[in-house]
N, C-alpha and C positions, 0 to 999 in steps of 0.2 A: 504494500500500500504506500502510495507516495504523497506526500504533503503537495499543496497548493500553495506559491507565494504568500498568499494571503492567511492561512493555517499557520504556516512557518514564522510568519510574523508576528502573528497572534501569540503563539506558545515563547518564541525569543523574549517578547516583551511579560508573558507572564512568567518564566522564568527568571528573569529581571529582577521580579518585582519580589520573588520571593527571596526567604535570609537562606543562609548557609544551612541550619539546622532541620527546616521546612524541604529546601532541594534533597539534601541525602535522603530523608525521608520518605522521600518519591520516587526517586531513583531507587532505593530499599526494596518499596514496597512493590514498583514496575518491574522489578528483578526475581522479586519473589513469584509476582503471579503470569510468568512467563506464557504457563500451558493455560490459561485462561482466553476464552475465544474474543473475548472484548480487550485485547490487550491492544496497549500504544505500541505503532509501528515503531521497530528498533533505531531508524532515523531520529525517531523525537527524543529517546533515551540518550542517544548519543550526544544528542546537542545538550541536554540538562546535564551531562555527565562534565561538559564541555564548560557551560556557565558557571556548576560548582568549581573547578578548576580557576577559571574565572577570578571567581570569588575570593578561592583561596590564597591565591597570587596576588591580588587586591590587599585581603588581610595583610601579607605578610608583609609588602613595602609598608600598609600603615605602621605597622609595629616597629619595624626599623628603622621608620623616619620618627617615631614618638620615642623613641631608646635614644637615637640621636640627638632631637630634641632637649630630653630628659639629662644627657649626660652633659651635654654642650652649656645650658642652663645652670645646673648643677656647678660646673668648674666656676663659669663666671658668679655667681654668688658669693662661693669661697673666695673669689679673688676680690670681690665687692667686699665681704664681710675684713678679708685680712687687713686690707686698706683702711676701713672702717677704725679696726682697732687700732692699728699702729696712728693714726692722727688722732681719734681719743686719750693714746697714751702720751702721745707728743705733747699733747696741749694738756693734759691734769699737769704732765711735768713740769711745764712754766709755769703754773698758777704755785 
């Protein structure tokens, strides 16, 4: 059975729309019930298979732009805070 442009766009954009957790789900559950006669042609599977992927390659640059983030931020606070102290301690000393 073959998709329609307009099928195919339809399912791309609801696969879209659903999260990480929802997609494996259905891909899970389309995997389970193979020998079932109402089953989605293996095309559509492939492509959800395709989005999670997607997905999870998405995740991972966020997470390692937010580690990078997080560590780059981090440094300069310490370097904030060091400076902080050494002119508090400059200055108690001449009072």
């Amino acid at each position: 059975m073959s998709l329609k442009p307009d099928d195919l766009k339809i399912l791309i954009s609801k696969y879209k729309t659903m999260n990480i957790e929802e997609l494996k789900a259905s891909i899970d559950h389309w995997e389970e019930s193979k020998n079932c006669p109402n089953q989605l042609p293996s095309p559509s599977i492939d492509i959800a298979k395709k989005e999670l992927e997607l997905k999870y390659k998405e995740r991972k640059e966020q997470i390692e732009l937010l580690t990078k983030s997080l560590t780059s931020s981090s440094r300069v606070s310490k370097w904030i805070f060091s400076i902080r102290a050494i002119l508090n301690h400059f200055i108690e000393s001449k009072i």
